[in-house]
NUNU-543151 format. One record per residue (C-alpha): residue in one letter; x, y, z. Coordinates in pm, 1 decimal. Example, Ala and Ser with C-alpha at 12.3 -4.5 7.8 and 13.67 -1.06 7.14 Angstrom:
BEGIN
resn, X, Y, Z
A, 1230.0, -450.0, 780.0
S, 1367.0, -106.0, 714.0
***
This chain:
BEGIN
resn, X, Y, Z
X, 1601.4, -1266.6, -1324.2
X, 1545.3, -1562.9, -1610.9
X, 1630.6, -1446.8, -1978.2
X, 1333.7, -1476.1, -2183.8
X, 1352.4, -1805.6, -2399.2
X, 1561.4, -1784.9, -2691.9
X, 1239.5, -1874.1, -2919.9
X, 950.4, -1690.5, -2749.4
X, 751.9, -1570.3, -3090.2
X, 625.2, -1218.5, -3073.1
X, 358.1, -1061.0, -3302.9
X, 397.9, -832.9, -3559.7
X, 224.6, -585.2, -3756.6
X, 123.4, -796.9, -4018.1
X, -18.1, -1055.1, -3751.7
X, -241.7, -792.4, -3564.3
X, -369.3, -651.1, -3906.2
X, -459.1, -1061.7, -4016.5
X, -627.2, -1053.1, -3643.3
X, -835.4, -805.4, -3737.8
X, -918.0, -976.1, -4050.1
X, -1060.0, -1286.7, -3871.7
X, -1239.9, -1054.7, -3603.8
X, -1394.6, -822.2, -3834.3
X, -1786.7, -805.9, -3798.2
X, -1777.0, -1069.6, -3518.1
X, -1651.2, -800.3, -3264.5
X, -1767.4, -407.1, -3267.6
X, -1592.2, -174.7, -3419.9
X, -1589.1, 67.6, -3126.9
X, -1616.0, 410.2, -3120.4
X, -1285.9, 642.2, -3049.0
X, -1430.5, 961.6, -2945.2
X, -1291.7, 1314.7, -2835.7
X, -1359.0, 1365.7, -2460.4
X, -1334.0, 1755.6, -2415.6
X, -1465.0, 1741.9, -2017.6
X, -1203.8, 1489.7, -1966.1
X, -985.9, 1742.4, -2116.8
X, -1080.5, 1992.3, -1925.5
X, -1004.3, 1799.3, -1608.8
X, -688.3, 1678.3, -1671.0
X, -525.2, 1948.2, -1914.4
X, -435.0, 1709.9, -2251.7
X, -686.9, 1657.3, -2559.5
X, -831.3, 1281.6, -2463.1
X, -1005.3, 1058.9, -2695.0
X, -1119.2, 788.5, -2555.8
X, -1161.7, 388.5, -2668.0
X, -1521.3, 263.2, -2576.8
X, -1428.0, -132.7, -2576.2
X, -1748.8, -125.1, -2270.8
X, -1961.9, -116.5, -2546.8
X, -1861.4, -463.9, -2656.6
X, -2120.9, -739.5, -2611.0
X, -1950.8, -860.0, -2336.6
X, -1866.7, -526.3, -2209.1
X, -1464.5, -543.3, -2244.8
X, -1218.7, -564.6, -2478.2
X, -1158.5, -913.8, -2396.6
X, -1321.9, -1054.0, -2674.0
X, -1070.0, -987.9, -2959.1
X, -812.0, -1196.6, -2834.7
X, -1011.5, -1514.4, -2757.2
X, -1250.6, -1479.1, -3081.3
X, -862.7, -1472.4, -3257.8
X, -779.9, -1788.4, -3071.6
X, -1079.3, -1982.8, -3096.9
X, -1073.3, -1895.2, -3443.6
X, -713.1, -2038.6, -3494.6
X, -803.2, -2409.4, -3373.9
X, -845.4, -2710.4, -3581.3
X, -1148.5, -2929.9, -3654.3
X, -998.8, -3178.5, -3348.8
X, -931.3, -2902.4, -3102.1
X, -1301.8, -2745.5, -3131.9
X, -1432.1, -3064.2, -3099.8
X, -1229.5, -3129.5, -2769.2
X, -1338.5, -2809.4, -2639.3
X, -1134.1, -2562.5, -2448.4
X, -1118.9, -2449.8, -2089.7
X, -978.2, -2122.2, -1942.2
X, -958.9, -1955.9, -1591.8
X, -1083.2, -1638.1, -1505.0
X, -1249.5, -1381.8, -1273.9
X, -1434.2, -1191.6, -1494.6
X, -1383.6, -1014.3, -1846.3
X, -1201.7, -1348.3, -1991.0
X, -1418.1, -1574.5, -1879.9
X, -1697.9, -1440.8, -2053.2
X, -1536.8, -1324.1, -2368.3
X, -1407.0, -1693.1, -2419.7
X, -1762.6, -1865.6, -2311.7
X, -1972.2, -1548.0, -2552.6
X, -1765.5, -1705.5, -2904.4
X, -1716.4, -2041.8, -2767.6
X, -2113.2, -2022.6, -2790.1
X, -2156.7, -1867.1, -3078.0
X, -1882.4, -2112.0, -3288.7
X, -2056.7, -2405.9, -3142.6
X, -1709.0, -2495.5, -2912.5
X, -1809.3, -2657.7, -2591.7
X, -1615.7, -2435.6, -2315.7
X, -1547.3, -2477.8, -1922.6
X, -1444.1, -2168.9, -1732.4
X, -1291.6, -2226.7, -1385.8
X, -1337.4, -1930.1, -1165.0
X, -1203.6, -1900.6, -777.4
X, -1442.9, -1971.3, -522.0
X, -1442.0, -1623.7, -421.6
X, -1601.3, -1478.7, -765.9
X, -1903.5, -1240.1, -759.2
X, -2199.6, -1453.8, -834.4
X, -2297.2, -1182.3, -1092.3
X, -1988.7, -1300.7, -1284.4
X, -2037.9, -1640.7, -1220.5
X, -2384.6, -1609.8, -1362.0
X, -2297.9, -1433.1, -1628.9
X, -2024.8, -1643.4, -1742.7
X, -2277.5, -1932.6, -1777.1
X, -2551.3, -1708.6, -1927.3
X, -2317.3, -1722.9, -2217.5
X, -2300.7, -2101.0, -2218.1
X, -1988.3, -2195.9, -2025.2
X, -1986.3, -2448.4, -1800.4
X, -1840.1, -2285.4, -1494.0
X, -1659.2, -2468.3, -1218.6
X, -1549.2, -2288.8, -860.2
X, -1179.3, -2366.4, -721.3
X, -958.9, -2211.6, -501.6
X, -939.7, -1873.3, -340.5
X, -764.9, -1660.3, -601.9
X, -692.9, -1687.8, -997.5
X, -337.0, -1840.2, -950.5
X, -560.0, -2136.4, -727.2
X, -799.5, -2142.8, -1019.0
X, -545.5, -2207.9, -1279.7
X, -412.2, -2514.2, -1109.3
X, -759.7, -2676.5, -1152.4
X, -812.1, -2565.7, -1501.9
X, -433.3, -2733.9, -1563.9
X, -563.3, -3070.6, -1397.7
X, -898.1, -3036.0, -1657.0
X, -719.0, -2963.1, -1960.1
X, -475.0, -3265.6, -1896.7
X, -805.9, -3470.2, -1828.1
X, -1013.9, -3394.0, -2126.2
X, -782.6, -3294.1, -2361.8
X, -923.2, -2932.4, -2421.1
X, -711.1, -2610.8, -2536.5
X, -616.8, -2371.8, -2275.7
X, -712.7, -2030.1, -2377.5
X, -491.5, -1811.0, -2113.6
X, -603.0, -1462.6, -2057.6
X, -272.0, -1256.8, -2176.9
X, 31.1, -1445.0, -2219.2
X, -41.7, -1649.6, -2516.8
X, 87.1, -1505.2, -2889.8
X, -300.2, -1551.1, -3097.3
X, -447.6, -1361.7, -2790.6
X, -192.7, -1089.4, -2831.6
X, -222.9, -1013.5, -3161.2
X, -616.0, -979.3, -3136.6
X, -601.4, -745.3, -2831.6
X, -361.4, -509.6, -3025.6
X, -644.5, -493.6, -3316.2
X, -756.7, -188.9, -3126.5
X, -432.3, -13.2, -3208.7
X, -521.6, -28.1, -3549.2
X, -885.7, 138.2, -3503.2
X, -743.1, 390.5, -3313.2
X, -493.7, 549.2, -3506.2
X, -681.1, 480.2, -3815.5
X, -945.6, 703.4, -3631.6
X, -686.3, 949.0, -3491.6
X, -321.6, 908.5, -3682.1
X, -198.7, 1188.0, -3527.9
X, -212.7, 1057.1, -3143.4
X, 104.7, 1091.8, -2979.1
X, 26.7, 942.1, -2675.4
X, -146.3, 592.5, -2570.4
X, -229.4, 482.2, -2193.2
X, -309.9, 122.5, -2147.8
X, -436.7, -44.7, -1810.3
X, -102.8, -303.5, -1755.6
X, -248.4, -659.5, -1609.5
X, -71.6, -917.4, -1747.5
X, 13.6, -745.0, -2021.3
X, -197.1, -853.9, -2317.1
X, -342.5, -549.6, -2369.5
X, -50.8, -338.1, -2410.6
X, 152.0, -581.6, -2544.6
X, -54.4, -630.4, -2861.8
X, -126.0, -212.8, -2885.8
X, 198.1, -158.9, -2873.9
X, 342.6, -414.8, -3120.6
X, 49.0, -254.1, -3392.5
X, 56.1, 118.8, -3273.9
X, 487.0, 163.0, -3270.7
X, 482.7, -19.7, -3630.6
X, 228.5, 247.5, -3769.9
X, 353.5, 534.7, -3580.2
X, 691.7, 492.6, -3435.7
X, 704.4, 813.2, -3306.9
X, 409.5, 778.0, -3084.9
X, 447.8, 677.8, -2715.6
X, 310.7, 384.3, -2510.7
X, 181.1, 442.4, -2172.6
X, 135.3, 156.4, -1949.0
X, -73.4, 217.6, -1607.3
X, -78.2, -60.6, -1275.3
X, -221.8, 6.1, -972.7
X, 33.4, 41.9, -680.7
X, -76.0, -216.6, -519.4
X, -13.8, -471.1, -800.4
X, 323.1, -346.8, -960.0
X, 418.2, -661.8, -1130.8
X, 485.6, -505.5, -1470.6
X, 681.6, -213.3, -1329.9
X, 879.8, -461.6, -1122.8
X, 977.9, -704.4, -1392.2
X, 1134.7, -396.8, -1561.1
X, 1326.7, -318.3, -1334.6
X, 1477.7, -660.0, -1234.9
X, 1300.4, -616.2, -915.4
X, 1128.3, -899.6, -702.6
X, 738.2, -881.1, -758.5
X, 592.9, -730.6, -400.0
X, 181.4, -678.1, -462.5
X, -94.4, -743.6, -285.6
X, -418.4, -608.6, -87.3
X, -809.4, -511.2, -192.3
X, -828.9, -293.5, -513.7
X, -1088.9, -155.8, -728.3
X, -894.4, -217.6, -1020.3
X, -926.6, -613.3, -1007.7
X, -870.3, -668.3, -1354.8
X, -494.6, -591.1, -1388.4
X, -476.3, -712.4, -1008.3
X, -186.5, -968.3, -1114.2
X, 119.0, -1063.2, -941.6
X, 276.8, -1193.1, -1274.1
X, 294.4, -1065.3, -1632.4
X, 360.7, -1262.7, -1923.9
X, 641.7, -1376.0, -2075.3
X, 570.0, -1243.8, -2429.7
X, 438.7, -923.5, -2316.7
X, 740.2, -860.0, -2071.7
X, 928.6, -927.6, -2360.5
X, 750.8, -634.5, -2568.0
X, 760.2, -415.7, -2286.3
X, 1116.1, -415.9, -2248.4
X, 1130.9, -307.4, -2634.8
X, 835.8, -56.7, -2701.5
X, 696.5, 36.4, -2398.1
X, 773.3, 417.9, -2332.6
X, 696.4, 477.6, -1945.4
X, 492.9, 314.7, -1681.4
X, 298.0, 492.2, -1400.8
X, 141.4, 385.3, -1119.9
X, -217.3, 500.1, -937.2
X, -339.9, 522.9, -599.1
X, -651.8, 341.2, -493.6
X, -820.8, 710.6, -467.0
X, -731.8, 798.0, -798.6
X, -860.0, 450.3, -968.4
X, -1192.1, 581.7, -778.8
X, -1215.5, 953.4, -894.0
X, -1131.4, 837.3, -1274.7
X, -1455.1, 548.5, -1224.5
X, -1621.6, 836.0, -1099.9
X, -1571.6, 1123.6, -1383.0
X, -1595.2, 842.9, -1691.0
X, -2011.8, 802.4, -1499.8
X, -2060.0, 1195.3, -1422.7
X, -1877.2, 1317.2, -1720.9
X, -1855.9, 1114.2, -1973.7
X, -2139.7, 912.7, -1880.4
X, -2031.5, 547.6, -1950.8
X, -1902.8, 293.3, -1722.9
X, -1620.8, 230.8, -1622.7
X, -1462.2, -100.0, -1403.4
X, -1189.5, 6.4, -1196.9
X, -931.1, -162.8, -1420.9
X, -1068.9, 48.3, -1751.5
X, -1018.9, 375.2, -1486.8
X, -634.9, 333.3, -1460.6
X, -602.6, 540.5, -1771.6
X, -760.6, 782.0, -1670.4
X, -577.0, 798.8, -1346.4
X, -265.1, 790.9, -1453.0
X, -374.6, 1208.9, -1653.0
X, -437.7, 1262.1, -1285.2
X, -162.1, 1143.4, -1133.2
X, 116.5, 1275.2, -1351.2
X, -103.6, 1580.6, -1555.8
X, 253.1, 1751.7, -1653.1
X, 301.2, 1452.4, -1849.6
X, 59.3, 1433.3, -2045.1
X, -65.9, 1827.4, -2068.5
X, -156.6, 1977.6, -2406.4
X, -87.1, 1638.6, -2611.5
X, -305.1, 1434.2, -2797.7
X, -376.4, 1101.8, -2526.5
X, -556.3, 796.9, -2629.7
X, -722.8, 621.1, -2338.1
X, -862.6, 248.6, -2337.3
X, -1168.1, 250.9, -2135.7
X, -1098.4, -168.7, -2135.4
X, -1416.3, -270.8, -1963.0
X, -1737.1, -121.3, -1794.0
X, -1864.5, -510.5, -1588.6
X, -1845.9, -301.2, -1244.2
X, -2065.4, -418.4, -957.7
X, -2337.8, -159.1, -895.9
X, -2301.4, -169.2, -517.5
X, -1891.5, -68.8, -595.1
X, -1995.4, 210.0, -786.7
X, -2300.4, 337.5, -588.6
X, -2004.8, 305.2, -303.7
X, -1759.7, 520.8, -504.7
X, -2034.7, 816.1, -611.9
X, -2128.5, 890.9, -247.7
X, -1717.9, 890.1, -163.2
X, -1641.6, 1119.2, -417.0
X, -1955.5, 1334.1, -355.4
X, -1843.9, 1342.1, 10.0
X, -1441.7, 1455.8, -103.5
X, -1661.7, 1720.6, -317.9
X, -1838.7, 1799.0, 15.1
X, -2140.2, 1808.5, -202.0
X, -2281.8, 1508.2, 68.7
X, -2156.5, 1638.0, 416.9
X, -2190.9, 1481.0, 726.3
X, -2202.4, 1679.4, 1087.9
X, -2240.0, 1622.6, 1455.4
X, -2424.6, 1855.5, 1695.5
X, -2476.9, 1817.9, 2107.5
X, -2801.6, 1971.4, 2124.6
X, -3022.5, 2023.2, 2462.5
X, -3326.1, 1770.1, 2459.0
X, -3605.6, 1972.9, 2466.8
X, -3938.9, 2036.5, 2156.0
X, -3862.9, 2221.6, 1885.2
X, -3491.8, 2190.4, 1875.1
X, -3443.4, 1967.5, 1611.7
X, -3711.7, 2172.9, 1403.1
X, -3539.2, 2488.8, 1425.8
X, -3217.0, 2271.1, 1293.0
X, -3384.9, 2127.1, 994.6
X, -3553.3, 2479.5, 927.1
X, -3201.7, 2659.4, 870.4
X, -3105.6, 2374.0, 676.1
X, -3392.1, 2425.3, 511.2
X, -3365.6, 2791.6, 431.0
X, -2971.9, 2803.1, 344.1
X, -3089.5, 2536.2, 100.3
X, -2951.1, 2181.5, 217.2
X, -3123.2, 1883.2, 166.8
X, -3123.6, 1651.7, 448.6
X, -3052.9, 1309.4, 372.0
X, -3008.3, 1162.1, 682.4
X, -3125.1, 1225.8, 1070.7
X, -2968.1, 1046.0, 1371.1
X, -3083.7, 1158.4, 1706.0
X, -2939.7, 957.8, 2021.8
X, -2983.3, 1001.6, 2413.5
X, -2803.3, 708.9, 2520.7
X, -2441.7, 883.7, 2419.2
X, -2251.5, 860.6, 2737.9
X, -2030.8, 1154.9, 2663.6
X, -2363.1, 1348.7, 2628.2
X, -2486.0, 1513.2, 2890.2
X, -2817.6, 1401.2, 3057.0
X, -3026.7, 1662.9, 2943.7
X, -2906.2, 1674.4, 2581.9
X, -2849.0, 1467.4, 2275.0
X, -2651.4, 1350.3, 1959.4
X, -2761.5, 1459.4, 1644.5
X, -2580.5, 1352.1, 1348.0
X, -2696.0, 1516.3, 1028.2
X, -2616.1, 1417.3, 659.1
X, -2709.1, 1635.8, 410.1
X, -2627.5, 1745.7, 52.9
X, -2473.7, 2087.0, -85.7
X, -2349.8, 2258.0, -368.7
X, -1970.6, 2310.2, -257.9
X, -1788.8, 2327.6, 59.5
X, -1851.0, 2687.6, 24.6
X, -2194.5, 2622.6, 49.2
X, -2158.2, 2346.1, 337.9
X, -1974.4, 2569.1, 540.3
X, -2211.9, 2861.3, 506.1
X, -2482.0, 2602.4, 625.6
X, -2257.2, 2511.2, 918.2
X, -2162.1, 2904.8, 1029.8
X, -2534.8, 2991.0, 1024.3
X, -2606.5, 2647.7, 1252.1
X, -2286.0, 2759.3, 1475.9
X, -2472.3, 3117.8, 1515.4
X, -2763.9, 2984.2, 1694.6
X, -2475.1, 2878.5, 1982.9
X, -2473.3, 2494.7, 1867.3
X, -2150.0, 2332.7, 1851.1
X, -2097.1, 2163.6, 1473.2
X, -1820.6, 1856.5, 1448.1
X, -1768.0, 1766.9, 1066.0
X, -1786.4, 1368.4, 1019.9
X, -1635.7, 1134.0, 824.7
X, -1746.2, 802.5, 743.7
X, -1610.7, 627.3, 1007.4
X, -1695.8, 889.4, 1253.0
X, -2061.9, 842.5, 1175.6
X, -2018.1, 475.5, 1302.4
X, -1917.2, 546.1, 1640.4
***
């Protein structure tokens, strides 16, 4: 692997705290609250870092408010261009706006129109290229060299940096005693500014970084190891295949330990931050959370800092994810029964149902089954419960009127 450049500038202390200076009362303040049911769950005392409750819903605008804020008279009026998928995008168009900097925001092809939309809703113009962000910032390259404008890149750039790792500084001046901080690892912007501010005020503390498995690149790097990621995640946000130089650079120097989370996991967390907590969470802001989950021995009885980084999830993804983890709950089950086809049958199934106190969502009843027999029929039943305790009394007391009861999965209920 390359050395790192002999004069790659990394922040300090002092340049995170004059971050904050420029940010302060353009960016909220958020809050950094105990979270005693997440404690509960996962065994350690969690506080936890509400950067969803920024205007643009992520933490994303600290770092490009510091770099807009950093260019001359010239470079404003040039403009400045960035690429992005999502949180970036808008944070740079949102105070591009508001400083009266013309912005363009190139965005792959494959971007949720919400995103798109909202991207120019905060006065960007937004141009679609190429399948993927890597395809996106070959365009935004070409248009910078064109008109001149000031790339603002999402994480590996040192004003950016310094104005994500302004949150260190709320935090433990909120909480000094925290000994633990998990960050969501992308490309490394986040962490790499938290933990350049949080191990100068508290060198004792440690610094947590979380990936999802499927997009390793941090964990990788750190190991001298080539880069292997790739497939569909939740956790798009820190879905890179290649960190920064900078931040790799502050890794290798303060970063404590770095875990990595299932898919299932990155769900579950999404899922407890809306049922117990509830606040939203995108999957990248869940990583945190799934890393308690993942390794709880780690992190039991100690004092944990999460960064709930964003909350810009798509509705349908997280309507998707509550009726998964309701059905791992088995508080939304789903069964099969062969049943003769004859009046009153499927009555007297919807009547125990009925009096054992489930409450039928869903009724399929087929004849055309060929593995049926002629005179019966397929009924598929989805219903909800309070516990699989409760969904299997429900099925026992079906079973004792002499029908056969198949549990069903998702994919069973398609065939």
């Amino acid at each position: 692997m390359p050395k790192p450049p002999t004069d790659l500038r990394l922040p300090t202390l002092d340049d995170v705290r004059d971050a904050a200076r420029l940010i302060a009362g353009a960016v909220i303040r958020t809050p950094f609250l105990p979270a005693p049911r997440l404690s509960q769950l996962t065994g350690a005392r969690v506080w936890v870092k509400y950067e969803n409750l920024q205007v643009t819903a992520a933490f994303k605008e600290r770092g490009a408010l510091v770099k807009l804020l950093g260019l001359d008279a010239a470079a404003r009026a040039r403009g400045v261009i960035a690429m992005s998928a999502g949180n970036h995008a808008q944070a740079v168009a949102y105070h591009a706006t508001r400083l009266g900097i013309r912005s363009t925001i190139v965005m792959p092809e494959t971007t949720p129109h919400v995103k798109v939309a909202a991207t120019r809703g905060f006065g960007a113009e937004v141009v679609l290229s190429g399948e993927t962000v890597a395809e996106a910032e070959i365009e935004a390259e070409r248009l910078r060299l064109r008109d001149g404008a000031t790339f603002v890149h999402p994480y590996d750039d040192f004003d950016v940096i310094r104005g994500q790792g302004t949150m260190a500084l709320e935090m433990l001046e909120d909480e000094p005693d925290l000994e633990v901080m998990v960050v969501p690892v992308g490309g490394g912007g986040l962490i790499g500014g938290i933990a350049t501010a949080a191990k100068a005020l508290a060198p004792r503390i440690e610094i947590v970084g979380v990936e999802t498995r499927l997009y390793p690149a941090m964990w990788a790097e750190l190991r001298d190891l080539p880069v292997v990621a790739g497939g569909t995640t939740l956790a798009e946000g820190i879905a890179v295949r290649r960190v920064g130089l900078i931040n790799l650079e502050i890794a290798r120097r303060l970063l404590d330990d770095l875990i990595l989370v299932e898919e299932s996991d990155i769900e579950r967390a999404v899922y407890f931050y809306l049922t117990l907590q509830k606040t939203m969470a995108e999957g990248a802001a869940g990583a945190g959370l799934a890393a308690l989950m993942t390794a709880p021995e780690r992190f039991r009885g100690r004092k944990v800092g999460l960064v709930l980084c964003g909350g810009n999830i798509d509705p349908r993804i997280l309507s998707s994810i509550m009726v998964r983890e309701l059905a791992r709950e088995e508080k939304i089950v789903a069964i099969r029964l062969i049943i003769p086809d004859r009046p009153g049958v499927l009555g007297e199934i919807t009547t125990v149902l009925g009096r054992m106190g489930g409450n039928i969502l869903e009724v399929e009843h087929r004849r055309t089954v060929l593995k049926v027999p002629a005179k019966g029929a397929s009924l598929d039943v989805v219903f909800e419960t309070r516990d699989g305790a409760h969904a299997q009394e429900i099925i026992a007391a079906l079973e004792a009127l002499d029908y056969t009861v198949e549990r069903l999965g998702q994919t069973d209920r398609q065939s």
